[in-house]
LUMLUMDREN-2810 file (N, C-alpha, C; in Angstrom, 1 decimal):
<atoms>
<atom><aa>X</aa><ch>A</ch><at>N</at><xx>12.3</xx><yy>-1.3</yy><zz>21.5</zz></atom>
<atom><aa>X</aa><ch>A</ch><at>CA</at><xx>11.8</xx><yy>-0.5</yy><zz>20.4</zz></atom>
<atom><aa>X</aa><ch>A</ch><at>C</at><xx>11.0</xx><yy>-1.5</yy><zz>19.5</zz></atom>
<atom><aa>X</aa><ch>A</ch><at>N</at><xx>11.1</xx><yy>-2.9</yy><zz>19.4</zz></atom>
<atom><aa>X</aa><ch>A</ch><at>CA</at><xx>10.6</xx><yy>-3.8</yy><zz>18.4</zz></atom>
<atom><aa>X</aa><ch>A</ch><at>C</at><xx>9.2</xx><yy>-3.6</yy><zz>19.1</zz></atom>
<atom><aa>X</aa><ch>A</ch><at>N</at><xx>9.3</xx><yy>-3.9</yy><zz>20.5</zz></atom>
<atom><aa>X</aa><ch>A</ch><at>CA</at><xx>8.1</xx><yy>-3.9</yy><zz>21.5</zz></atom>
<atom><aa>X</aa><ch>A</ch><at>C</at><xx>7.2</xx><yy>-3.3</yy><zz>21.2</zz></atom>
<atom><aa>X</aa><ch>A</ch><at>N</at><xx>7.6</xx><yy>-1.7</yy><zz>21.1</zz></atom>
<atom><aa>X</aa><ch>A</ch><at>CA</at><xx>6.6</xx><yy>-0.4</yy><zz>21.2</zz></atom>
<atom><aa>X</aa><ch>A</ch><at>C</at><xx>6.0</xx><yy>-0.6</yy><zz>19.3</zz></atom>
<atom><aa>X</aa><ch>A</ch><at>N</at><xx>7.0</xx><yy>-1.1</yy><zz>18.5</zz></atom>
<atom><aa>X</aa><ch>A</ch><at>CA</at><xx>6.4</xx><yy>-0.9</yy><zz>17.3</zz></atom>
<atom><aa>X</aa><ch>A</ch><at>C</at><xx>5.9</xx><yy>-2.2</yy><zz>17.3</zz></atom>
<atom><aa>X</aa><ch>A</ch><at>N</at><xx>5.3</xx><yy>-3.0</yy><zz>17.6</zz></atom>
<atom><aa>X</aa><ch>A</ch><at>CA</at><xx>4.6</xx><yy>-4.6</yy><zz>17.8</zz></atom>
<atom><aa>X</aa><ch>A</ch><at>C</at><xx>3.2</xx><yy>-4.1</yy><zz>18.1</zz></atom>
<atom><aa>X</aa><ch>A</ch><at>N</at><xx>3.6</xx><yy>-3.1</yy><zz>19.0</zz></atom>
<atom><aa>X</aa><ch>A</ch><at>CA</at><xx>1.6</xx><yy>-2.8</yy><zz>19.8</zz></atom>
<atom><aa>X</aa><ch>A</ch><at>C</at><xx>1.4</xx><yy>-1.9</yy><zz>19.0</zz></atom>
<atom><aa>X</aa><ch>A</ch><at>N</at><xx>1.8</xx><yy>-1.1</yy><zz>18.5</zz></atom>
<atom><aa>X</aa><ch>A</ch><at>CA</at><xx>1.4</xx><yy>0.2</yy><zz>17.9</zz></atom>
<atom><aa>X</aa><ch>A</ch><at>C</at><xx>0.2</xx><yy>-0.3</yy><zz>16.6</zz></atom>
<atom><aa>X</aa><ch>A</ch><at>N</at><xx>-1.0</xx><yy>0.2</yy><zz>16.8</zz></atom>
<atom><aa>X</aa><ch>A</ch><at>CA</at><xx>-2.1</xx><yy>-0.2</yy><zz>15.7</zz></atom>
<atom><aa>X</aa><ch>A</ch><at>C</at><xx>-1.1</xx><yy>-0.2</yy><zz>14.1</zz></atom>
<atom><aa>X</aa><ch>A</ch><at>N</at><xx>-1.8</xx><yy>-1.1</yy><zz>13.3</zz></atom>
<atom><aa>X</aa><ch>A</ch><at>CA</at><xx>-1.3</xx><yy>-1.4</yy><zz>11.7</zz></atom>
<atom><aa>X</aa><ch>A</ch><at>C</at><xx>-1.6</xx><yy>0.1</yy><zz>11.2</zz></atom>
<atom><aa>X</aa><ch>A</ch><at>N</at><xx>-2.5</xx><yy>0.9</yy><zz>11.3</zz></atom>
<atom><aa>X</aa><ch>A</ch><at>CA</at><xx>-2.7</xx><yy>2.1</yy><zz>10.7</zz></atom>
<atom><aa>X</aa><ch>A</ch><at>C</at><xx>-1.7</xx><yy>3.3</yy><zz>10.8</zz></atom>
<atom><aa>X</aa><ch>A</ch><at>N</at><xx>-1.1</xx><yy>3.4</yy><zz>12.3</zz></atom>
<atom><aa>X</aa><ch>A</ch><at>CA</at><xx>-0.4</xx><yy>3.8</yy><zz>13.1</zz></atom>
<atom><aa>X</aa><ch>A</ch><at>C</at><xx>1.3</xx><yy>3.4</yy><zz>12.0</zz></atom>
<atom><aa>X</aa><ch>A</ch><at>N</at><xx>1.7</xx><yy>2.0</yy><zz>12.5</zz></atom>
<atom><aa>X</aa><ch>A</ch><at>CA</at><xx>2.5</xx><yy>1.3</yy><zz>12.1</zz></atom>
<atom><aa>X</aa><ch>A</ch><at>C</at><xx>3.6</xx><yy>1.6</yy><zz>11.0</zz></atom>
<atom><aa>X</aa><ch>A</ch><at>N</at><xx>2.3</xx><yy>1.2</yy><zz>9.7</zz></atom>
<atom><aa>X</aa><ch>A</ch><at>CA</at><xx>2.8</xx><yy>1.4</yy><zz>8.5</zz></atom>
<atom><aa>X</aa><ch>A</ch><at>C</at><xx>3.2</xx><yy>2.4</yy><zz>7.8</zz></atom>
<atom><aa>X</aa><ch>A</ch><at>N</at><xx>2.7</xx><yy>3.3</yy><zz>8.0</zz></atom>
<atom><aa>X</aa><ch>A</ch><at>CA</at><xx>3.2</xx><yy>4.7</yy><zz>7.8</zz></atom>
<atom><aa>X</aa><ch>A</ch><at>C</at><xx>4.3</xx><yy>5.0</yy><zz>8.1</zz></atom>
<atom><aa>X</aa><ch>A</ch><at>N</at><xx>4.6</xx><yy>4.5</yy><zz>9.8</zz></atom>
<atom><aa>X</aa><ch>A</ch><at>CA</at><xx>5.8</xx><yy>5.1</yy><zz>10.4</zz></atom>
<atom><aa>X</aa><ch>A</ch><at>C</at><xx>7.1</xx><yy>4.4</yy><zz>9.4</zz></atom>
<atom><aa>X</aa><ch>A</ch><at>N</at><xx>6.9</xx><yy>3.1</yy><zz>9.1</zz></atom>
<atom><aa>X</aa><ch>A</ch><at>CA</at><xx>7.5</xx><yy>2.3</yy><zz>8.8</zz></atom>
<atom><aa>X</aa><ch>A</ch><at>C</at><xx>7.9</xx><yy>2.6</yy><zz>7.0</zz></atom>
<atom><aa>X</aa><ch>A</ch><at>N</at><xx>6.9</xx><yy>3.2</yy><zz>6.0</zz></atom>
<atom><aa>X</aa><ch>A</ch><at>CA</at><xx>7.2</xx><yy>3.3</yy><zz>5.2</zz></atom>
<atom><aa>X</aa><ch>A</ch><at>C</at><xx>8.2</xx><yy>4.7</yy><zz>5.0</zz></atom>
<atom><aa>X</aa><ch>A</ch><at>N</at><xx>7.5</xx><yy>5.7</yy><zz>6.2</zz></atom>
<atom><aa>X</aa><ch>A</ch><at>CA</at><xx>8.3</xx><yy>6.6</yy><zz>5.8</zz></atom>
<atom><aa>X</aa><ch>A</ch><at>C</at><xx>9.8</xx><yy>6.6</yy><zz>6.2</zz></atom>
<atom><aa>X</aa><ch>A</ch><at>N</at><xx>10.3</xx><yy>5.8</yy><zz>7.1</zz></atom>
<atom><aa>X</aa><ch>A</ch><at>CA</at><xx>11.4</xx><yy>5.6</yy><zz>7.5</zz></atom>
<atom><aa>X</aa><ch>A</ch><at>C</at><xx>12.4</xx><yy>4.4</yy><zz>6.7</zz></atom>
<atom><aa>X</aa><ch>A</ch><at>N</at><xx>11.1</xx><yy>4.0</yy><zz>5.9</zz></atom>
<atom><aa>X</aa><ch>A</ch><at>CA</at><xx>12.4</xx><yy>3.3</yy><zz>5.3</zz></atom>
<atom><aa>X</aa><ch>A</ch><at>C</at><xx>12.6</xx><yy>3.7</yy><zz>3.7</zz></atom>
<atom><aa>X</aa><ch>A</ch><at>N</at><xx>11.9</xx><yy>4.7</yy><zz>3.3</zz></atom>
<atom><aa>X</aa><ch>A</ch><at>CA</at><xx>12.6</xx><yy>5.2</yy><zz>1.9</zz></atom>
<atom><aa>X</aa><ch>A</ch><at>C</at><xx>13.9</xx><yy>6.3</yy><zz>2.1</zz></atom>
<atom><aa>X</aa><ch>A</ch><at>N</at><xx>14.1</xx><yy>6.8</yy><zz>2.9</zz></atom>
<atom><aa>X</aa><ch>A</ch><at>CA</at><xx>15.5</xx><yy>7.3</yy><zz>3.3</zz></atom>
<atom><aa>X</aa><ch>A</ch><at>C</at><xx>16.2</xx><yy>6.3</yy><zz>3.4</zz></atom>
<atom><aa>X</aa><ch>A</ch><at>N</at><xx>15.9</xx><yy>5.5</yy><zz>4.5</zz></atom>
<atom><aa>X</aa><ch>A</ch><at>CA</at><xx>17.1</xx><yy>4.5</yy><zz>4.8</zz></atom>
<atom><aa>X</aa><ch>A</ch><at>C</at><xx>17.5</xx><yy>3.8</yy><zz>3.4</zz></atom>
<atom><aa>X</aa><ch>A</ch><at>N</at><xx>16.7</xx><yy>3.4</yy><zz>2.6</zz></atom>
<atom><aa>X</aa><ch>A</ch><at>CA</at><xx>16.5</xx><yy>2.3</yy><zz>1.5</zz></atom>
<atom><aa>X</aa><ch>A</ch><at>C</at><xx>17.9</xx><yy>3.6</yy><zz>0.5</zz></atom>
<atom><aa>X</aa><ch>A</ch><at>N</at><xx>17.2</xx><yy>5.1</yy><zz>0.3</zz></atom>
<atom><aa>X</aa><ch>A</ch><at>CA</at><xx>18.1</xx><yy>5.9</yy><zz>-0.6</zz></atom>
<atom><aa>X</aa><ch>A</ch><at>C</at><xx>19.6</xx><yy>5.5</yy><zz>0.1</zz></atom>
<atom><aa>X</aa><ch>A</ch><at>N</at><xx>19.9</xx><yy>6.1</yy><zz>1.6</zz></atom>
<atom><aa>X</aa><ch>A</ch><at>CA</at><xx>20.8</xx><yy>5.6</yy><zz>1.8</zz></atom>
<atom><aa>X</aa><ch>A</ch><at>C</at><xx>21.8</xx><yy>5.2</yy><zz>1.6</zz></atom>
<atom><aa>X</aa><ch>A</ch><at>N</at><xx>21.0</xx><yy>3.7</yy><zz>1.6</zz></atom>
<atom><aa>X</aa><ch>A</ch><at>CA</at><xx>21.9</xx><yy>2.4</yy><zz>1.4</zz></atom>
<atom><aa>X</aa><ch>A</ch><at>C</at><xx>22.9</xx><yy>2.8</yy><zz>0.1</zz></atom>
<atom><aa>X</aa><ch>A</ch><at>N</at><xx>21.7</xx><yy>3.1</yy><zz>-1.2</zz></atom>
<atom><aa>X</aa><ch>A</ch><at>CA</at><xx>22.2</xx><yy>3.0</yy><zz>-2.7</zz></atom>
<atom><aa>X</aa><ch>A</ch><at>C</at><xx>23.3</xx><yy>4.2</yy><zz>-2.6</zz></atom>
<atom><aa>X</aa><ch>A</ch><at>N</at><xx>23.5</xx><yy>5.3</yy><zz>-1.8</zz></atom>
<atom><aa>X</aa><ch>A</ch><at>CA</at><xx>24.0</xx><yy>6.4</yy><zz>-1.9</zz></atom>
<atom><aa>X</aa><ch>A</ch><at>C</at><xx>25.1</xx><yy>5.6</yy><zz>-1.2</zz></atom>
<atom><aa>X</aa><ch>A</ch><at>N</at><xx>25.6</xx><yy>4.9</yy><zz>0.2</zz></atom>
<atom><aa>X</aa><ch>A</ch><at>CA</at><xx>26.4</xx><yy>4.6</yy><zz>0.5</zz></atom>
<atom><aa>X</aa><ch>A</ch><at>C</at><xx>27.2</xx><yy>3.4</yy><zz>-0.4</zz></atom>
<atom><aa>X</aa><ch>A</ch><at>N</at><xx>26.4</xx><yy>2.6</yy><zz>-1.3</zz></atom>
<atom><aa>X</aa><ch>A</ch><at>CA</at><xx>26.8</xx><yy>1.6</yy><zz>-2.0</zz></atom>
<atom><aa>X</aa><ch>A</ch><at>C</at><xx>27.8</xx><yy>2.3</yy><zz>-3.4</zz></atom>
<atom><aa>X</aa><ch>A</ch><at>N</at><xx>27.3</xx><yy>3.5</yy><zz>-3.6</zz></atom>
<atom><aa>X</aa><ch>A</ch><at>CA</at><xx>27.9</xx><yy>4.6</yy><zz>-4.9</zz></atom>
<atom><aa>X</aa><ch>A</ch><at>C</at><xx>29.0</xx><yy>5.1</yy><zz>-4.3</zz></atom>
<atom><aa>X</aa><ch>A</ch><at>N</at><xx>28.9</xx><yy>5.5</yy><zz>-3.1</zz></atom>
<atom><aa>X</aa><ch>A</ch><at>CA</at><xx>29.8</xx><yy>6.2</yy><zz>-2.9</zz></atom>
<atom><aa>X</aa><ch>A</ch><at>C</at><xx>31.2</xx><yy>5.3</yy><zz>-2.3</zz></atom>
<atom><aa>X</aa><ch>A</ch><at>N</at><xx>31.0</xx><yy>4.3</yy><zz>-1.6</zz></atom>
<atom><aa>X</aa><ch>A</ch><at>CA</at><xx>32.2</xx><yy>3.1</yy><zz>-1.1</zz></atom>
<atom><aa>X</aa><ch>A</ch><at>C</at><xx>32.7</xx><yy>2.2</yy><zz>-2.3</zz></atom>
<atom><aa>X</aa><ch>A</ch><at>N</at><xx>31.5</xx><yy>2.0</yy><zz>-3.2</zz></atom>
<atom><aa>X</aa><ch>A</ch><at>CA</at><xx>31.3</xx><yy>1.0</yy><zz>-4.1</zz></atom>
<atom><aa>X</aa><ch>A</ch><at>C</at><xx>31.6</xx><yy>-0.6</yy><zz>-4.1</zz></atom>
<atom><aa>X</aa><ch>A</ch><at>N</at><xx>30.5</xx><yy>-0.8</yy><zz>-3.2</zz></atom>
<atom><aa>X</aa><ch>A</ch><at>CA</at><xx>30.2</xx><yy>-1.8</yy><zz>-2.2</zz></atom>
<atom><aa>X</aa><ch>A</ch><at>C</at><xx>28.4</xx><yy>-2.1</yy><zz>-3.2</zz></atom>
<atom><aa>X</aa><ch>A</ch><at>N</at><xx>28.6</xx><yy>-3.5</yy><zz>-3.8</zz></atom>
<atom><aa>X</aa><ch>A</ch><at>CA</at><xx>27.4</xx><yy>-3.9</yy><zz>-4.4</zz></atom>
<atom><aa>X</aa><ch>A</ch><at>C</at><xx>26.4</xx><yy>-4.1</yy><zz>-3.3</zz></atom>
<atom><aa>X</aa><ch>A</ch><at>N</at><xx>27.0</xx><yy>-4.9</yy><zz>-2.2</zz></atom>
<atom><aa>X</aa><ch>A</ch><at>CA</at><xx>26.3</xx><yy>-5.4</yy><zz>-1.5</zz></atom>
<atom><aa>X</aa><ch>A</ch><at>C</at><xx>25.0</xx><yy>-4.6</yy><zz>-0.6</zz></atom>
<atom><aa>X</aa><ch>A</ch><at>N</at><xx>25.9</xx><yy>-3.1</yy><zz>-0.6</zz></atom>
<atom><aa>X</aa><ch>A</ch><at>CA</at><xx>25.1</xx><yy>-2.4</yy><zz>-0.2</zz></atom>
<atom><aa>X</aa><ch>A</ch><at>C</at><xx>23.7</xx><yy>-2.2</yy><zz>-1.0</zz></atom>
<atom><aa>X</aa><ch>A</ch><at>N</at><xx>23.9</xx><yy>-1.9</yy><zz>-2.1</zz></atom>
<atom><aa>X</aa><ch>A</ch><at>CA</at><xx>23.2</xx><yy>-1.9</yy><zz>-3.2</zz></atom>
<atom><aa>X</aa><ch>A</ch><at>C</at><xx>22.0</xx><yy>-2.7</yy><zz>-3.1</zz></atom>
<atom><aa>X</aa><ch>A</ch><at>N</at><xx>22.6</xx><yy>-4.3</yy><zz>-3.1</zz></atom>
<atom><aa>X</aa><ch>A</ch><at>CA</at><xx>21.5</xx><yy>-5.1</yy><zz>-2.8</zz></atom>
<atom><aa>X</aa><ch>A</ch><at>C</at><xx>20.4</xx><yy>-4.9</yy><zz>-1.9</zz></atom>
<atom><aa>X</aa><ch>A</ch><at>N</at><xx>21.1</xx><yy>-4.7</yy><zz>-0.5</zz></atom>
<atom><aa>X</aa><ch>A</ch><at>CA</at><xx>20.9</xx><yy>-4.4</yy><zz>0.4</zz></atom>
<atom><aa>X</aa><ch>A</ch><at>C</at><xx>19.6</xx><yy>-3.2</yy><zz>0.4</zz></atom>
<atom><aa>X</aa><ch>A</ch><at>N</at><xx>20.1</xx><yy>-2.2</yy><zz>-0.2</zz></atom>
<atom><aa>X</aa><ch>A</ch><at>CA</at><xx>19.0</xx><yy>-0.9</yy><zz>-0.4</zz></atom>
<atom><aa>X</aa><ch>A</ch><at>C</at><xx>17.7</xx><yy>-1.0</yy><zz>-1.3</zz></atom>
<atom><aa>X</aa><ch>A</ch><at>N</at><xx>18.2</xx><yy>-2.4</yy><zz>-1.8</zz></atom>
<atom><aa>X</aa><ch>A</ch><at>CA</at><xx>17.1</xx><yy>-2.7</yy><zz>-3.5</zz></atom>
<atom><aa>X</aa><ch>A</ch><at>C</at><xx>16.0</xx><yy>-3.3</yy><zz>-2.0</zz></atom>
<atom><aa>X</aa><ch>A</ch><at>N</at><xx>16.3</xx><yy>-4.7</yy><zz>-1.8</zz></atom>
<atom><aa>X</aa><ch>A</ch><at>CA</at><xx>15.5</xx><yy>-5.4</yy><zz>-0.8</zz></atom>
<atom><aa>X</aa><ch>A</ch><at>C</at><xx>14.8</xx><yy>-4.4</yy><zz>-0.3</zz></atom>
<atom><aa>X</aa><ch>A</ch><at>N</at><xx>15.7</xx><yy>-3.4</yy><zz>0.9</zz></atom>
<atom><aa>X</aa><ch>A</ch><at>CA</at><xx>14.8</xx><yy>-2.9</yy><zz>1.9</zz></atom>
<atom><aa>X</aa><ch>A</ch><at>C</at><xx>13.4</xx><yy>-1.7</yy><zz>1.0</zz></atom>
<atom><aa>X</aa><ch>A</ch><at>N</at><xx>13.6</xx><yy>-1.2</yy><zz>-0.3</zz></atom>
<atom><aa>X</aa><ch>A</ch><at>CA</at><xx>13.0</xx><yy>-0.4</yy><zz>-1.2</zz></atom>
<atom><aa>X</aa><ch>A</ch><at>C</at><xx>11.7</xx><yy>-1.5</yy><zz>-1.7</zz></atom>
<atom><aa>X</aa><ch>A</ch><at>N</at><xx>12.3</xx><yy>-2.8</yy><zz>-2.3</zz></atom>
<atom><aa>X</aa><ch>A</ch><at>CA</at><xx>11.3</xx><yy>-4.0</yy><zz>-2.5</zz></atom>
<atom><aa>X</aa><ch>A</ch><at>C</at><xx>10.0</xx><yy>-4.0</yy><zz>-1.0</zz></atom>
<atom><aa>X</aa><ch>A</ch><at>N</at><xx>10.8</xx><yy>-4.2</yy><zz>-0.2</zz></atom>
<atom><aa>X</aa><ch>A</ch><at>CA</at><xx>9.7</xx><yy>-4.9</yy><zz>1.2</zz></atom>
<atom><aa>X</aa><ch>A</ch><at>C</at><xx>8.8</xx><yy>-3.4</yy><zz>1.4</zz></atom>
<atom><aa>X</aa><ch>A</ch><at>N</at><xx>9.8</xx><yy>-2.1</yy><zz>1.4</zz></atom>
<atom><aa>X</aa><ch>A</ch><at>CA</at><xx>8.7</xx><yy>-0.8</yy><zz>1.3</zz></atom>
<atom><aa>X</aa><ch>A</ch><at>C</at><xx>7.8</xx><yy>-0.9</yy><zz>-0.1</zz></atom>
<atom><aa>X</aa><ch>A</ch><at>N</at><xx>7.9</xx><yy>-1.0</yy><zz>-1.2</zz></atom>
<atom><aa>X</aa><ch>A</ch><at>CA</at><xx>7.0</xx><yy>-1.2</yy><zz>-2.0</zz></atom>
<atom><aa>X</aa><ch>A</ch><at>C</at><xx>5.6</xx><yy>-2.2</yy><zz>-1.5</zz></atom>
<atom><aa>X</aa><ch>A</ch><at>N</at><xx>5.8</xx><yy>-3.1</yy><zz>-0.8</zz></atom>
<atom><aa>X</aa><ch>A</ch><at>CA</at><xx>4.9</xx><yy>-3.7</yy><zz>-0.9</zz></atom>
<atom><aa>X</aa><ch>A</ch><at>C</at><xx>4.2</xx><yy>-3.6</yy><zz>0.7</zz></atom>
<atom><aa>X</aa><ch>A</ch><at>N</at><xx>4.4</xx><yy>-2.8</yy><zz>1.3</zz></atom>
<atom><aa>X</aa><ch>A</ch><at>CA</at><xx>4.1</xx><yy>-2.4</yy><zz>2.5</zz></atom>
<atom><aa>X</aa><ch>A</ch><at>C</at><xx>2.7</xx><yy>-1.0</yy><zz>1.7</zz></atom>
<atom><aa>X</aa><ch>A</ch><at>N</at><xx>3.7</xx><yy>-0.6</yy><zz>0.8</zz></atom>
<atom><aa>X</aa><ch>A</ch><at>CA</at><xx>3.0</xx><yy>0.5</yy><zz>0.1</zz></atom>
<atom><aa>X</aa><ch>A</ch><at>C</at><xx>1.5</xx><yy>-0.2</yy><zz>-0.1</zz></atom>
<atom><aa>X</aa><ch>A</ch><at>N</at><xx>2.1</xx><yy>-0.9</yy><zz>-1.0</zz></atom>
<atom><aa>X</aa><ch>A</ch><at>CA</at><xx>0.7</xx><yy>-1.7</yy><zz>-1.8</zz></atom>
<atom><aa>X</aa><ch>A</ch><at>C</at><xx>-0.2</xx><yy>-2.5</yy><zz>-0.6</zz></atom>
<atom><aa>X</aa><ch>A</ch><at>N</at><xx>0.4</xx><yy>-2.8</yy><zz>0.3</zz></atom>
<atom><aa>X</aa><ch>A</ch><at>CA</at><xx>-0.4</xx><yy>-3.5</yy><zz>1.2</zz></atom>
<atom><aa>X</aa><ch>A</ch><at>C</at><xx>-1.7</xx><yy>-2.6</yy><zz>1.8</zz></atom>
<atom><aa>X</aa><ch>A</ch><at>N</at><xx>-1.0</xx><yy>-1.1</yy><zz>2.2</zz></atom>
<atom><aa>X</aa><ch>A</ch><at>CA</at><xx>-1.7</xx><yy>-0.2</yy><zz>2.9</zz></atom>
<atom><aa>X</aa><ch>A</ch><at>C</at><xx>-2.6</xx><yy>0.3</yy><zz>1.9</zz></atom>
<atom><aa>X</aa><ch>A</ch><at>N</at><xx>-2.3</xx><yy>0.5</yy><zz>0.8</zz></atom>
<atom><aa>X</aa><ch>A</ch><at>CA</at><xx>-3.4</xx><yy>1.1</yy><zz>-0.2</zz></atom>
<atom><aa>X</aa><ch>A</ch><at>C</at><xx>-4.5</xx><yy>0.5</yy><zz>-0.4</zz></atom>
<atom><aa>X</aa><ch>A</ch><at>N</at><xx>-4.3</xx><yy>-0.7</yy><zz>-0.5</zz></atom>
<atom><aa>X</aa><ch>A</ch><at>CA</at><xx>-4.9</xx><yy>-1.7</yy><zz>-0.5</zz></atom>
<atom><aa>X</aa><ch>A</ch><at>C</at><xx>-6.0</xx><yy>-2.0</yy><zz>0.7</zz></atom>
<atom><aa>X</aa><ch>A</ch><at>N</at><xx>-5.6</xx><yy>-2.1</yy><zz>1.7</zz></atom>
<atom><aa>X</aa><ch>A</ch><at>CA</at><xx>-6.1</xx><yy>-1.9</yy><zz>2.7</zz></atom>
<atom><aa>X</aa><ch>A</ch><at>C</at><xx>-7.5</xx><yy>-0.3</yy><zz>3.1</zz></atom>
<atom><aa>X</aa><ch>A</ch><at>N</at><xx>-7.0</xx><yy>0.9</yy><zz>2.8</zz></atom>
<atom><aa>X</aa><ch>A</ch><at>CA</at><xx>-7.7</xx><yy>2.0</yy><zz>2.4</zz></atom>
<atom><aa>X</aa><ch>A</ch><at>C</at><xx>-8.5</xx><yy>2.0</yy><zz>1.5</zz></atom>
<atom><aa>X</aa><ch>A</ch><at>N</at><xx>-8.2</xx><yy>1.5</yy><zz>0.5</zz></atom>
<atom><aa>X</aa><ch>A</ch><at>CA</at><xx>-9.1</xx><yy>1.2</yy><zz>-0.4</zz></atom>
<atom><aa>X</aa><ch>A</ch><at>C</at><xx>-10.5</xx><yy>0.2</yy><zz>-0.1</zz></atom>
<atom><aa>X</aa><ch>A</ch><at>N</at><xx>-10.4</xx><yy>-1.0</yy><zz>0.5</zz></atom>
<atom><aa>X</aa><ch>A</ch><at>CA</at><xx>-11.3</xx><yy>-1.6</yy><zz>0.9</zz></atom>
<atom><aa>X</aa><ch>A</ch><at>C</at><xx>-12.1</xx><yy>-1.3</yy><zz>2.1</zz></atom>
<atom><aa>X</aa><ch>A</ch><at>N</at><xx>-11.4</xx><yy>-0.5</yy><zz>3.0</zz></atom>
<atom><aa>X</aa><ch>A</ch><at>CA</at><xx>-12.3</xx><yy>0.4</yy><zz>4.4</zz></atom>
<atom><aa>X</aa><ch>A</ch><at>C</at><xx>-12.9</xx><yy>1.4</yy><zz>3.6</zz></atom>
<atom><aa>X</aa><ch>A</ch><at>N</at><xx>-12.3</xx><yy>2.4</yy><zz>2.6</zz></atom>
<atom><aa>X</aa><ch>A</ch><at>CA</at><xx>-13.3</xx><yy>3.3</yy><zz>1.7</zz></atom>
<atom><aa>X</aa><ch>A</ch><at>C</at><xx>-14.5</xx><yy>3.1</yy><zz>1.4</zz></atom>
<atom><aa>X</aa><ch>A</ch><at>N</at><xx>-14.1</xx><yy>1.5</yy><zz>0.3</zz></atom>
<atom><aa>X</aa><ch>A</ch><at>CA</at><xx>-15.4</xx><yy>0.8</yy><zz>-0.3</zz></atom>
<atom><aa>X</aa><ch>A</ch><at>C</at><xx>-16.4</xx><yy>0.5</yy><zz>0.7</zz></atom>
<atom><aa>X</aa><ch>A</ch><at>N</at><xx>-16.1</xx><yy>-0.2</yy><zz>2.2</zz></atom>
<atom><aa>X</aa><ch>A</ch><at>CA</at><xx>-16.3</xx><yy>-0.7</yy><zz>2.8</zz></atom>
<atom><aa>X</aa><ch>A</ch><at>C</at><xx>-18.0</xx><yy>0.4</yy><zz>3.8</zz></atom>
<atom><aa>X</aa><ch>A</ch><at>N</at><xx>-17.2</xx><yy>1.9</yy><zz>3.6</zz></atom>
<atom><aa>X</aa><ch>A</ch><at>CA</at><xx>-17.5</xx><yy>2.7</yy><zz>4.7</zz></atom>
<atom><aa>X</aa><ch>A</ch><at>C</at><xx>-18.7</xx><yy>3.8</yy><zz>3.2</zz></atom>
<atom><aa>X</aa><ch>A</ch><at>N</at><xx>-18.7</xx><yy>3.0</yy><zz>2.3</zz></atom>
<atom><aa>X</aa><ch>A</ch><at>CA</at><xx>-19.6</xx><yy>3.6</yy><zz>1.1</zz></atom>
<atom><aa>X</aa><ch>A</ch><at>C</at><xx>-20.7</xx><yy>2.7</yy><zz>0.9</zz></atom>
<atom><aa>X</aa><ch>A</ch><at>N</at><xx>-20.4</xx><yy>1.5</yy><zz>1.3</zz></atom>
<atom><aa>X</aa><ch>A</ch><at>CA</at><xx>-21.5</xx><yy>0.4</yy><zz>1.2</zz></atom>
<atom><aa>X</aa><ch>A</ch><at>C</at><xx>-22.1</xx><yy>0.7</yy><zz>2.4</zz></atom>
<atom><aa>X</aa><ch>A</ch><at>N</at><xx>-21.6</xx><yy>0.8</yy><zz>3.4</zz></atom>
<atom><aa>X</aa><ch>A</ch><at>CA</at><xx>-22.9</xx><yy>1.2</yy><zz>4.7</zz></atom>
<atom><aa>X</aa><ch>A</ch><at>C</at><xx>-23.2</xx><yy>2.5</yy><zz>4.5</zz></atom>
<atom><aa>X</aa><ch>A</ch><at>N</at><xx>-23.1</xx><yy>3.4</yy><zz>4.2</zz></atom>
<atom><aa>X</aa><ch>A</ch><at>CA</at><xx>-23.5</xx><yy>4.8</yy><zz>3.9</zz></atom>
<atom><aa>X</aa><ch>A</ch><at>C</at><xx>-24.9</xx><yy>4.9</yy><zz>2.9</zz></atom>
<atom><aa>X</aa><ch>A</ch><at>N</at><xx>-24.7</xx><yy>3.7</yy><zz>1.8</zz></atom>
<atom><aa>X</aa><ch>A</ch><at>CA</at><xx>-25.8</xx><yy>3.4</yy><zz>1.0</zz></atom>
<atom><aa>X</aa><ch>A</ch><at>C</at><xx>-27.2</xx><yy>2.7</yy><zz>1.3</zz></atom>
</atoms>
């Protein structure tokens, strides 16, 4: 599984990856409330943290192929 998501294009990728991990990330905090287990908690903040910036990465990314795809059009 690591394999198939290794080759899979970054455009492809991140998406899959963001959207799969804001459930998992709720989750965690729902499993951490409901056991009341901190660690889970932690656990759910991190994997919400590393999705945040996966976020920011790809926007980021779209944003400069936009710009990118405006300057040769001009």
């Amino acid at each position: 599984m690591l394999g198939l998501l290794i080759r899979v294009p970054f455009r492809v990728r991140e998406p899959l990856l963001i959207t799969l991990s804001i459930p998992f990330g709720g989750f965690l905090f729902y499993a951490a409330a409901r056991d009341g287990k901190p660690l889970l908690a932690a656990l759910g903040a991190v994997v919400l943290v590393f999705t945040a910036i996966r976020v920011y990465t790809l926007s980021r990314l779209l944003r400069a192929r936009r710009s990118l795809a405006g300057a040769d059009g001009a």
